[in-house]
C-alpha distance (Angstrom), angle and dihedral (degrees) to the residues before:
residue distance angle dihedral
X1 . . .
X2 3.82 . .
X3 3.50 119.2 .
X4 3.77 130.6 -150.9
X5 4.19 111.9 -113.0
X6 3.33 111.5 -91.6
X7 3.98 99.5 25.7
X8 4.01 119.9 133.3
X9 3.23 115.4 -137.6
X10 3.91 131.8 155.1
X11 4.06 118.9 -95.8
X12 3.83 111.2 -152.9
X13 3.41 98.8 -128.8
X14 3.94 123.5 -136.0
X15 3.93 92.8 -110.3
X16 4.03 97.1 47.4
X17 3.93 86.1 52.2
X18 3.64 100.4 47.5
X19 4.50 96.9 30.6
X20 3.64 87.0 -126.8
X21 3.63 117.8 126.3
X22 4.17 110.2 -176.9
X23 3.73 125.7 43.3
X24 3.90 119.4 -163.0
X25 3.37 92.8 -120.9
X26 4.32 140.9 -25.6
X27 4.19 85.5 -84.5
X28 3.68 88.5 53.4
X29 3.62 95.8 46.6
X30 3.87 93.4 42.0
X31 3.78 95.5 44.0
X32 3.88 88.7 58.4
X33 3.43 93.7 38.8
X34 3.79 85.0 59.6
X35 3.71 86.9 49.3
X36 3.63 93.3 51.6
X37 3.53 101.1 46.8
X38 3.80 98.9 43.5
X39 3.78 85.9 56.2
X40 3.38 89.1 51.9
X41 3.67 99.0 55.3
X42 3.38 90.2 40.4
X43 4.00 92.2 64.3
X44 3.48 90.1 39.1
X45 4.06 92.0 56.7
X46 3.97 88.0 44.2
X47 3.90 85.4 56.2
X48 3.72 88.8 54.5
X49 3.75 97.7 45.5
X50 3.85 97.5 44.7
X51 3.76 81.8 63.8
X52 4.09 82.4 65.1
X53 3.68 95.3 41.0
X54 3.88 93.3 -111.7
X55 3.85 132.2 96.2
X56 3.35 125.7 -128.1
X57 3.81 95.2 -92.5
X58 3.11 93.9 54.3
X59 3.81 88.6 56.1
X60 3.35 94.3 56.6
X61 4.02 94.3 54.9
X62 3.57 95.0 49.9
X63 4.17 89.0 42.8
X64 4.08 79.1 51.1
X65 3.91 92.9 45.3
X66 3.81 94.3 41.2
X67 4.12 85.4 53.6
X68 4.18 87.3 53.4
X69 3.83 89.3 45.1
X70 3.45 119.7 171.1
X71 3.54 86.7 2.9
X72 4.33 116.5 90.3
X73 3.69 121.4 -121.4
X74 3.63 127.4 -150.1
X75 4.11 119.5 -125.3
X76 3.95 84.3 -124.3
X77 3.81 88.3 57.6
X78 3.42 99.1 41.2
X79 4.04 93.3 50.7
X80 3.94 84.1 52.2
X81 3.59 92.2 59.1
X82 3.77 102.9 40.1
X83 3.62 128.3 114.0
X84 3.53 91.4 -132.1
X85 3.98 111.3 53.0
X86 3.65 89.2 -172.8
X87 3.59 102.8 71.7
X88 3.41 139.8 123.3
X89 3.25 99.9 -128.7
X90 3.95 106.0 -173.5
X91 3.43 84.9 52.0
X92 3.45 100.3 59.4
X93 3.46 93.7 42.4
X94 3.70 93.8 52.5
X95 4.04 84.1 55.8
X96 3.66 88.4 51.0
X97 3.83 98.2 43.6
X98 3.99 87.8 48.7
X99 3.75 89.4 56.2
X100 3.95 85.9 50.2
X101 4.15 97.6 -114.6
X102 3.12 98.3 119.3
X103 4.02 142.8 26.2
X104 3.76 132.9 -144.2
X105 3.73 132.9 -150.5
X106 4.01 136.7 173.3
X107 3.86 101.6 -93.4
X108 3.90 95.7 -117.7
X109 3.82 88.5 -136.4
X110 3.90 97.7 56.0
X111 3.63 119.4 21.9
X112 3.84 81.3 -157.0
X113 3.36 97.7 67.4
X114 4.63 137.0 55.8
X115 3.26 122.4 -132.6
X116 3.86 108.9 -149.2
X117 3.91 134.7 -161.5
X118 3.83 131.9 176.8
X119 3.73 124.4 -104.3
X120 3.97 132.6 -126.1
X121 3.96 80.7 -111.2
X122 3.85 85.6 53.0
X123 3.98 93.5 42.7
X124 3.66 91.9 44.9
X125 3.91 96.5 50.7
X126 3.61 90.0 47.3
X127 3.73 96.0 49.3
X128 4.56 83.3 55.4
X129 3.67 88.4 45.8
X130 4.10 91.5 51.7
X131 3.91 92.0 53.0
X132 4.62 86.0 59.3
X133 3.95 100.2 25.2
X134 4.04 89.1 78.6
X135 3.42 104.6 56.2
X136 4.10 86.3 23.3
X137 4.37 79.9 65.9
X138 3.87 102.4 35.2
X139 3.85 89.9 44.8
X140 3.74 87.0 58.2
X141 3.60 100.6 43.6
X142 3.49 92.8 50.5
X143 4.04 95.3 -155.9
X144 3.71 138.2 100.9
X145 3.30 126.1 -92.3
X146 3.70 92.8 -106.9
X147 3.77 87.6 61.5
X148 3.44 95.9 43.6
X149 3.72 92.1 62.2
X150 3.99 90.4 46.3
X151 3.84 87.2 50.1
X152 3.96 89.0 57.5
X153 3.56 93.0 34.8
X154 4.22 89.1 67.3
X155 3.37 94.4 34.8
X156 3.91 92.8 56.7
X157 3.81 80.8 53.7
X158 3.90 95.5 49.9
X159 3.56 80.0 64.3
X160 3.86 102.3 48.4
């Protein structure tokens, strides 16, 4: 929720949330912070996609799919681009294909490997998801956009 500039309101602080009261050090403290907080979005967003009968990695195929629209994508390329290395990622696409999102077709350059494109179905579900996802996101971050950029701006560096 936005606030106006200027309001109080009451921050729930790292060490209320998590019953721990000393941290090593700042790293420490900021690392699991991190930790913390992306878990938290992260069952926040898979609050918001249940309500569209996906999960959140499932999202972010399709968002990947949409971006290679009308073009196919291999499973190998997908899995290279996914949030979520960890995946199974003929799983998930059998999940998606079953709900009719997606297709899948013998890549005609390796008969080992699919070739996979999103649906209308897919395209139109995450054209309705784009209209919420916005203020879904800045209502759970909570800071301006200003902020927002900083925020990615040092966590880009985290990562080198």
């Amino acid at each position: 929720m936005r606030l106006p500039s200027g309001s109080l309101f009451l921050v729930m602080k790292l060490e209320k949330e998590i019953k721990q009261a000393k941290f090593r050090n700042v790293h420490q403290k900021a690392v699991i912070n991190l930790l913390f907080t992306a878990s938290w979005l992260e069952n926040n967003h898979n609050k918001f996609f249940k309500r569209h009968g996906i999960t959140g990695i499932q999202f972010n195929i399709l968002r990947i799919l949409r971006g290679q629209y009308p073009n196919k994508v291999s499973g190998a390329q997908l899995k290279l681009r996914m949030l979520d290395k960890n995946s199974d990622v003929s799983r998930l696409l059998d999940r998606l294909i079953a709900k009719k999102l997606i297709e899948k077709s013998i890549c005609t350059h390796d008969k080992r490997a699919s070739d996979v494109v999103i649906t209308k179905k897919g395209l139109h579900l995450l054209k309705s998801i784009d209209s919420e996802i916005d203020k879904t996101d800045s209502e759970a971050l909570a800071i301006t956009a200003s902020e927002a950029k900083q925020l990615s701006d040092l966590l880009d560096k985290c990562r080198g």
